[in-house]
C-alpha positions as CSV (number, residue, x, y, z in Angstrom):
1,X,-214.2,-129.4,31.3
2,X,-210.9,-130.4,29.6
3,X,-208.2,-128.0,30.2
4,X,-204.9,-128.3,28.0
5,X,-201.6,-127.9,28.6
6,X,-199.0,-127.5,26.4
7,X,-195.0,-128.2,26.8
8,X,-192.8,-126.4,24.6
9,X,-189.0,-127.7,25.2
10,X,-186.6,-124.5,24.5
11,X,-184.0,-124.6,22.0
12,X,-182.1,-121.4,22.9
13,X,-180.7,-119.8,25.8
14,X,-181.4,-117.0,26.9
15,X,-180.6,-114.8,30.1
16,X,-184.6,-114.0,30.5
17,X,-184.8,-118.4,30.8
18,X,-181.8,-118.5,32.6
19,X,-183.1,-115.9,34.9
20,X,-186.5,-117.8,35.6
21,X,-184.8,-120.9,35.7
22,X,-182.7,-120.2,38.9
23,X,-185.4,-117.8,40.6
24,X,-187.4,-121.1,40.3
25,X,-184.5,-124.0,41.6
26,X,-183.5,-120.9,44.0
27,X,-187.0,-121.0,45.5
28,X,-187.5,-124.1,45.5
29,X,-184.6,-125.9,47.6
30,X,-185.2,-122.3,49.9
31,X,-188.3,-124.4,51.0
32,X,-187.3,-127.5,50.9
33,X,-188.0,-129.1,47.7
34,X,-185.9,-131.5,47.4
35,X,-184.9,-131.5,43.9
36,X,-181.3,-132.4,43.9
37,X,-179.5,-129.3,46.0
38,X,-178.8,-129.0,50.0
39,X,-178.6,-125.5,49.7
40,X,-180.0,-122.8,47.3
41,X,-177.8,-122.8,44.3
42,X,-175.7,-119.2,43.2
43,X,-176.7,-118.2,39.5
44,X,-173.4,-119.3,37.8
45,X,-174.8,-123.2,39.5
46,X,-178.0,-123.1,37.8
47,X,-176.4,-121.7,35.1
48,X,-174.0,-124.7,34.5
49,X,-176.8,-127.4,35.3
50,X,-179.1,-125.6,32.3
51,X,-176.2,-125.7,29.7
52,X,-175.7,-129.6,30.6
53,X,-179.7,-130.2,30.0
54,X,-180.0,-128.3,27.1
């Protein structure tokens, strides 16, 4: 069985991605991912780090 995954890179932003996009980095440093923040980002953070990657 060969399961598939496909990547789309967005082009756009929009508040429904930059929603989803600190509910994920938010939820993820809250348990101790260590992905780059000591402490759970605010919105307007993960806001500023999307616009720099896209």
């Amino acid at each position: 069985m060969t399961d598939r995954v496909e990547l789309i890179w967005p082009t756009t932003l929009g508040d429904a991605l930059r929603a989803s996009t600190h509910r994920m980095v938010h939820a993820a440093t809250e348990t101790g991912g260590a992905i780059g923040y000591l402490a759970p980002p605010d919105r307007a953070e993960t806001d500023a780090w999307l616009d720099g990657v896209l």
